[in-house]
N, CA, C and O atoms as a MOPAC input file, in Angstrom:
PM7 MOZYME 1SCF
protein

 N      0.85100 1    -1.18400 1     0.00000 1
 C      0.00000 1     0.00000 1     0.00000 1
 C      0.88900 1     1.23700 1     0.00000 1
 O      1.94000 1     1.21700 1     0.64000 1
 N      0.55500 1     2.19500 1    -0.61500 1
 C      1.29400 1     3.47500 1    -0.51400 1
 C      0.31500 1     5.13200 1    -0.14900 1
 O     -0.42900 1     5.59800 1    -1.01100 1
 N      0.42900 1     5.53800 1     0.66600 1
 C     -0.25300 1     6.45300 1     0.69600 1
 C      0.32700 1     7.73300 1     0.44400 1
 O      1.46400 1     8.15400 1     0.65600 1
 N     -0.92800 1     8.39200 1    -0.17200 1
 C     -0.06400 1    10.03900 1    -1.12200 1
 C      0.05900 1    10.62700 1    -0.06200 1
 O     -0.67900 1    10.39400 1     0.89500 1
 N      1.17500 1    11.64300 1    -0.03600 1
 C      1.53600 1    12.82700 1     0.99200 1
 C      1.58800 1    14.32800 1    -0.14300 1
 O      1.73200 1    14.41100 1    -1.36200 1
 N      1.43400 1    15.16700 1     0.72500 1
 C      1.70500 1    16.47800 1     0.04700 1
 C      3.29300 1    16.23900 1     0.14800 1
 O      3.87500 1    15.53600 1     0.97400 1
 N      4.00200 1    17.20400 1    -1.18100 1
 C      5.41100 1    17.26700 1    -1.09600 1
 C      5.49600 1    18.08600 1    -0.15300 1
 O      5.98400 1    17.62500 1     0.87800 1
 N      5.10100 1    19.46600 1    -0.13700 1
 C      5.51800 1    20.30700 1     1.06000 1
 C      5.48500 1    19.97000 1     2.41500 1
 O      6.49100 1    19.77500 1     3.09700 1
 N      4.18200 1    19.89000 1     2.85600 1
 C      4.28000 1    19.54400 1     4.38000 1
 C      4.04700 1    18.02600 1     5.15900 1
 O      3.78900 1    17.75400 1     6.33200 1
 N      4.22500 1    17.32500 1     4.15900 1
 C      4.41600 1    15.31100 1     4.68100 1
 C      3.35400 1    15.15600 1     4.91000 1
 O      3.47800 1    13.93900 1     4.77300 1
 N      2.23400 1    15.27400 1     5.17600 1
 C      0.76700 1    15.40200 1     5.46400 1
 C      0.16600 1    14.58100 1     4.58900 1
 O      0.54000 1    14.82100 1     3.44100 1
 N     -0.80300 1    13.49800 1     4.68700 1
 C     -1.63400 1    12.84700 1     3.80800 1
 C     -2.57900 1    13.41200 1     3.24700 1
 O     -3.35200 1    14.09500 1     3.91900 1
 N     -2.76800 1    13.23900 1     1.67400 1
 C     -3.76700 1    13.89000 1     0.75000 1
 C     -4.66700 1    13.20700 1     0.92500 1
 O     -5.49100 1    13.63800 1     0.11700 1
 N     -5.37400 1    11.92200 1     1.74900 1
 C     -6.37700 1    11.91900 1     2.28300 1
 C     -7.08200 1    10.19000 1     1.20000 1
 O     -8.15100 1     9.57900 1     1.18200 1
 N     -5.32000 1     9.99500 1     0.25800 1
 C     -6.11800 1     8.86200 1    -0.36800 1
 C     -4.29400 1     8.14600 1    -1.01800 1
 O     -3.14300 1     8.57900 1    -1.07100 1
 N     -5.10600 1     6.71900 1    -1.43200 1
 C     -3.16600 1     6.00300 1    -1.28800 1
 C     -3.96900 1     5.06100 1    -2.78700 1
 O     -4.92500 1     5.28300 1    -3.53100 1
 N     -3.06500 1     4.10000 1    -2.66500 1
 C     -3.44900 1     2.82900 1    -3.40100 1
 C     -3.06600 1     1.58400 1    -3.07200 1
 O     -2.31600 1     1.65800 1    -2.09900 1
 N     -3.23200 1     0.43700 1    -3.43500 1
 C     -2.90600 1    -0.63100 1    -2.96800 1
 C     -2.96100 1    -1.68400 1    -3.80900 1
 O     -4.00900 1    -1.86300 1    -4.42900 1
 N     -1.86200 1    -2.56700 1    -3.99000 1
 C     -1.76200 1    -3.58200 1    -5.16900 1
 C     -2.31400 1    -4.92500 1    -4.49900 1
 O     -2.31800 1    -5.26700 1    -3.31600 1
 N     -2.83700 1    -5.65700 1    -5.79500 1
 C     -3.62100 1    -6.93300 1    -5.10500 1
 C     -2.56100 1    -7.68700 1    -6.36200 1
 O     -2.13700 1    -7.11200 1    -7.36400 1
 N     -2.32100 1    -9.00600 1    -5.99200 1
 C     -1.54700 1    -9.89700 1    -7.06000 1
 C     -2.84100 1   -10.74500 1    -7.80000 1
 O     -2.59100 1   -11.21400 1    -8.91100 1
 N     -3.79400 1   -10.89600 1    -7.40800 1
 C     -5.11500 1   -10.94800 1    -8.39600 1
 C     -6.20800 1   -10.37800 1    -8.75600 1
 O     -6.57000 1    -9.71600 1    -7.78300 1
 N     -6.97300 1   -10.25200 1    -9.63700 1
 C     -8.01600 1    -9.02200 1    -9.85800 1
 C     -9.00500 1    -9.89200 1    -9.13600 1
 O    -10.09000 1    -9.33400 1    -9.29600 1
 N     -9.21600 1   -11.25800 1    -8.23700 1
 C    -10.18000 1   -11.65200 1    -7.81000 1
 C    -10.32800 1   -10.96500 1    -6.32700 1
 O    -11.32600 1   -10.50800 1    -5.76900 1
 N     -8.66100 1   -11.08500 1    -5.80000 1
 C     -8.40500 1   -10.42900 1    -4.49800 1
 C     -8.97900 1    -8.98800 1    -4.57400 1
 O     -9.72900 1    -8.64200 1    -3.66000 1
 N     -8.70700 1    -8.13600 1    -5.55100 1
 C     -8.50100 1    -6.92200 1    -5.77300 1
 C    -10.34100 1    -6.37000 1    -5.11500 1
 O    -10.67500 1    -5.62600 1    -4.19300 1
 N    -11.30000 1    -7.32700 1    -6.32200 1
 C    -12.53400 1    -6.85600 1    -6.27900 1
 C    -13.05500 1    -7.17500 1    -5.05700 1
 O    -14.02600 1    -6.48700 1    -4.74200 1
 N    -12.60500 1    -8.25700 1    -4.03300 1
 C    -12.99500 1    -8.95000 1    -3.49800 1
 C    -13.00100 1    -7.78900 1    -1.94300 1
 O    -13.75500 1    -7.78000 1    -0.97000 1
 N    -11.77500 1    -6.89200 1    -2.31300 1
 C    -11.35500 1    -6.19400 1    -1.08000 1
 C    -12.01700 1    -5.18600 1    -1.62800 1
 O    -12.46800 1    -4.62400 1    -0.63000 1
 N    -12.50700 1    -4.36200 1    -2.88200 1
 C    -13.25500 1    -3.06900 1    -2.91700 1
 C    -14.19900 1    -3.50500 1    -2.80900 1
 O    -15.00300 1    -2.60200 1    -2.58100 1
 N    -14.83800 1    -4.79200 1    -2.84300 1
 C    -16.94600 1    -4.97300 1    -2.56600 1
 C    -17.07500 1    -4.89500 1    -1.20800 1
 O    -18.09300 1    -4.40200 1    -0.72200 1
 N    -15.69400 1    -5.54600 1    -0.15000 1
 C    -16.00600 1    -5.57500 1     1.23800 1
 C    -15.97700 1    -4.43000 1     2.03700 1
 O    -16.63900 1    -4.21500 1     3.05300 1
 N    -14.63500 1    -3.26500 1     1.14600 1
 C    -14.30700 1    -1.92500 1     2.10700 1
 C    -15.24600 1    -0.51600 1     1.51200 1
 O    -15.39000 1     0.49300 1     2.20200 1
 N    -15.82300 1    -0.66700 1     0.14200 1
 C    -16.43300 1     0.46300 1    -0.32700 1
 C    -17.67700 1     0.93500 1     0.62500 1
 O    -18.40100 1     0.01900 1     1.01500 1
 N    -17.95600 1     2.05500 1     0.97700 1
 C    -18.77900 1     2.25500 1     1.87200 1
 C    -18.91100 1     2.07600 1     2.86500 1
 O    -19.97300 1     2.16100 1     3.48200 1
 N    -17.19800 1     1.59400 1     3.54000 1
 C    -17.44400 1     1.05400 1     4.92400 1
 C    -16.68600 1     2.42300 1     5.92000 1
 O    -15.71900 1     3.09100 1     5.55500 1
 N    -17.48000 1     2.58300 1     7.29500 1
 C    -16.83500 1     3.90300 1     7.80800 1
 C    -15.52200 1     3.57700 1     8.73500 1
 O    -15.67300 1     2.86400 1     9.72700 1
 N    -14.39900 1     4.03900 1     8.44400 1
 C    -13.10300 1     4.19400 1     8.97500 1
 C    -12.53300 1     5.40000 1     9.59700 1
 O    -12.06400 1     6.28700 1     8.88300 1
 N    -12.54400 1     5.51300 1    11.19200 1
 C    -12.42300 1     6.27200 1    11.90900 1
 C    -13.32000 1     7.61400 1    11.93700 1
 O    -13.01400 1     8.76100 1    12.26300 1
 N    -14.21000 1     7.21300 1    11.60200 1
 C    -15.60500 1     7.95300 1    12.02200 1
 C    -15.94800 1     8.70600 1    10.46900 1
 O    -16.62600 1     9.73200 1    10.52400 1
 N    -15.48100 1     8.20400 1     9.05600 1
 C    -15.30600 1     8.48600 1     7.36100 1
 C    -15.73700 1     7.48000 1     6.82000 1
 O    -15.15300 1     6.40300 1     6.94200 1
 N    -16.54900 1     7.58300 1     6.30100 1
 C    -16.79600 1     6.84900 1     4.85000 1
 C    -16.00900 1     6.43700 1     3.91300 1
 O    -15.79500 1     7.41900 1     3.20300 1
 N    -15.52800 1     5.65200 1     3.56100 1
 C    -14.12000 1     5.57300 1     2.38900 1
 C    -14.73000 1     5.21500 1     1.24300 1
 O    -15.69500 1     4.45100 1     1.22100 1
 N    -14.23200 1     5.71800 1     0.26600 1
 C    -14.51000 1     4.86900 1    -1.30100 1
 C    -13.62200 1     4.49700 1    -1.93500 1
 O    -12.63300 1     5.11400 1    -2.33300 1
 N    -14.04600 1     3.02500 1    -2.12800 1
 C    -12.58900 1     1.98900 1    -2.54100 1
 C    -13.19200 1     1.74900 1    -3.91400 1
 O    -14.30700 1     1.27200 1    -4.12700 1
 N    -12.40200 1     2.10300 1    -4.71500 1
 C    -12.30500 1     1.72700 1    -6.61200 1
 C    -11.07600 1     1.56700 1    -7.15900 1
 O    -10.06300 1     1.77300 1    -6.49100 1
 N    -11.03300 1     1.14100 1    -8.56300 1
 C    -10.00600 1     0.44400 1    -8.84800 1
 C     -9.44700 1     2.41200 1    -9.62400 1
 O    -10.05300 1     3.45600 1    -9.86500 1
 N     -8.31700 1     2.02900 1    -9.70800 1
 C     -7.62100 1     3.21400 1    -9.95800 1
 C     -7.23500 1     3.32700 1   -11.91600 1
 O     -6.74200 1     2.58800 1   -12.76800 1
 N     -7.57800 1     4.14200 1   -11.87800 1
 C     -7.32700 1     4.27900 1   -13.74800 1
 C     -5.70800 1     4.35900 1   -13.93400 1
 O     -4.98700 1     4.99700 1   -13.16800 1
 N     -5.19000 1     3.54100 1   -15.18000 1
 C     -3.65100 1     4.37600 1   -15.47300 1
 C     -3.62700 1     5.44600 1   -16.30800 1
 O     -4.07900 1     5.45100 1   -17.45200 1
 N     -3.22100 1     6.14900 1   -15.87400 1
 C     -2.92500 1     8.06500 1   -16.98600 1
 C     -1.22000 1     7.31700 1   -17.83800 1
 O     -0.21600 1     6.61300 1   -17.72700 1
 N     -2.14000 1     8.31200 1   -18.75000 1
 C     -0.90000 1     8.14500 1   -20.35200 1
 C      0.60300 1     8.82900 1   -19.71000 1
 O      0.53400 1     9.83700 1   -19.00600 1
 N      1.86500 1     8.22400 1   -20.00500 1
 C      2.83400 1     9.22500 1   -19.94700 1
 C      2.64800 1    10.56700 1   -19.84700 1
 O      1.78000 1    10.93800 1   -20.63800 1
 N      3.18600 1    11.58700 1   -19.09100 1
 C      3.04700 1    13.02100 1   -18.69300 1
 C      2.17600 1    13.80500 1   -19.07100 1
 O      2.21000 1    14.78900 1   -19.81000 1
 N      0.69100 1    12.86800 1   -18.02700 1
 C     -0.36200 1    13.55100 1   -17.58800 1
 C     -0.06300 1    13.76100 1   -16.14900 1
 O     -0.43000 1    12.76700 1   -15.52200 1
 N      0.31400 1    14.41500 1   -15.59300 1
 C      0.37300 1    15.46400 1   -14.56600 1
 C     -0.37500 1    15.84400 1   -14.02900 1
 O     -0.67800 1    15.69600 1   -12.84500 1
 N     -0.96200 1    16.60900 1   -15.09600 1
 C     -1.96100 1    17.99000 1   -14.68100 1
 C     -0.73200 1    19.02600 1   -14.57900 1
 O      0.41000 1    19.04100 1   -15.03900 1
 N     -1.57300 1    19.97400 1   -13.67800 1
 C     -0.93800 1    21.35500 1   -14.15800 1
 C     -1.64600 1    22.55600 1   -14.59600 1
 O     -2.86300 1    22.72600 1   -14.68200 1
 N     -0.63200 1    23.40800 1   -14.87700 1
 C     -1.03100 1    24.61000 1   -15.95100 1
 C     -1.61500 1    24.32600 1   -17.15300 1
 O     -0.81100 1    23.91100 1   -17.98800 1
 N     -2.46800 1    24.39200 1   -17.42700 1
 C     -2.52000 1    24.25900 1   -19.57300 1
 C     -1.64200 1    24.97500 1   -20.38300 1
 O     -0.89300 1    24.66800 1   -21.31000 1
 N     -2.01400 1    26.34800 1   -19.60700 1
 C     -1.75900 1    27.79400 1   -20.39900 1
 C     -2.64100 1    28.26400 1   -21.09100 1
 O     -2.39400 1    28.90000 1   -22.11600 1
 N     -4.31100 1    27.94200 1   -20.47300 1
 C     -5.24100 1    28.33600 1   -21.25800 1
 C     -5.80500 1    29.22700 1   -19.54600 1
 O     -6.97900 1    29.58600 1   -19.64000 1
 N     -5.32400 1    29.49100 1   -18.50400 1
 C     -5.97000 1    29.84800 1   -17.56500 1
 C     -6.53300 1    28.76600 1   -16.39900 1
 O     -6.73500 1    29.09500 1   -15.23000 1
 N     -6.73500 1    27.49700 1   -16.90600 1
 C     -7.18000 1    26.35000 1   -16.15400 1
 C     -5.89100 1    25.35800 1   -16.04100 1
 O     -4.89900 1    25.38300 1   -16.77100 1
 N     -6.07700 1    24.71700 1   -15.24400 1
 C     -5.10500 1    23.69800 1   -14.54800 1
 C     -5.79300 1    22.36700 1   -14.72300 1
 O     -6.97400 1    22.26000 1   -14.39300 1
 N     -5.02900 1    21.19800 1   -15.29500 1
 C     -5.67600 1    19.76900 1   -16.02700 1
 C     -5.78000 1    18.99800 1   -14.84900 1
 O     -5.31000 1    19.35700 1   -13.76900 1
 N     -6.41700 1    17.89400 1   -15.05200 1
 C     -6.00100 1    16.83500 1   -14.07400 1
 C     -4.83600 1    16.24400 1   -13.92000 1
 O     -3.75900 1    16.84100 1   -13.91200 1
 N     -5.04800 1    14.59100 1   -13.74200 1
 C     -3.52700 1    14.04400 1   -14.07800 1
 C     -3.27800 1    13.64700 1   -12.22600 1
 O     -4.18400 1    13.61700 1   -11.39400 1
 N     -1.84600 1    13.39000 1   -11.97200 1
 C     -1.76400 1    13.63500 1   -10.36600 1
 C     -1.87100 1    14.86500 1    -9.85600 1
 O     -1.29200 1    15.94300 1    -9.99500 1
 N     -3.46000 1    14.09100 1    -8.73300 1
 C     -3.58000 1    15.16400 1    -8.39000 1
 C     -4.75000 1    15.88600 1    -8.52800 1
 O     -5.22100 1    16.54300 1    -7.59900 1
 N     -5.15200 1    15.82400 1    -9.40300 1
 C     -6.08200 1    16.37400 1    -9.92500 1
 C     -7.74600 1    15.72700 1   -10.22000 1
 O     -7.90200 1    14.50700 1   -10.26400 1
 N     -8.49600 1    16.33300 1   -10.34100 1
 C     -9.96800 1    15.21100 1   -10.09500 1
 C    -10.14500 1    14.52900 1    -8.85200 1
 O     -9.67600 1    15.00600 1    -7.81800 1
 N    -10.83100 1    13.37300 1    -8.86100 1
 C    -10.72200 1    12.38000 1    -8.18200 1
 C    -10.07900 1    11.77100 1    -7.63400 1
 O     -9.20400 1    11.53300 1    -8.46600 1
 N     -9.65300 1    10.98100 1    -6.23900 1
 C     -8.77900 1    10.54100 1    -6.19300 1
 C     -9.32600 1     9.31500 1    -5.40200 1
 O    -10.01200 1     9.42700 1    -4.38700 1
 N     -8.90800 1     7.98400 1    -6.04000 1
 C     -9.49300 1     6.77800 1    -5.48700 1
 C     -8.59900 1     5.93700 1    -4.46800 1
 O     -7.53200 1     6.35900 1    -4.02100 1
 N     -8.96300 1     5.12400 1    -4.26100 1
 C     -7.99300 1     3.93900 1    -4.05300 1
 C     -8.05400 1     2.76700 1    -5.24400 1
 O     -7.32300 1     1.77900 1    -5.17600 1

């Protein structure tokens, strides 16, 4: 399991991920933990999308800032 931290202040962004060595294990642990409350929170456990090479997010340079890490959603 790895959980995200802010770079600046070491602090958890409030969401991680976690590798399963089968997709049976995998589903088996988001049907049991999705919706379940952890330390007085609700968690939502889903499978995590892969982003294309250097999606980031960021600046555009259109005024808005993209997704990418970081950005949108953030699952387990």
């Amino acid at each position: 399991a790895r959980v995200i931290v802010d770079r600046d202040s070491g602090r958890s962004r409030g969401f991680g991920f976690v590798n399963f060595t089968t997709e049976e294990s995998a589903s088996s642990a988001m049907n049991a933990m999705d919706g379940q409350e952890l330390d007085g929170r609700n968690i939502r456990v889903s499978f995590a999308n892969e982003r294309p090479p250097g999606s980031r997010g960021g600046y555009r340079g259109d005024g808005g800032f993209g997704g990418g890490y970081g950005g949108g959603s953030n699952d387990f």
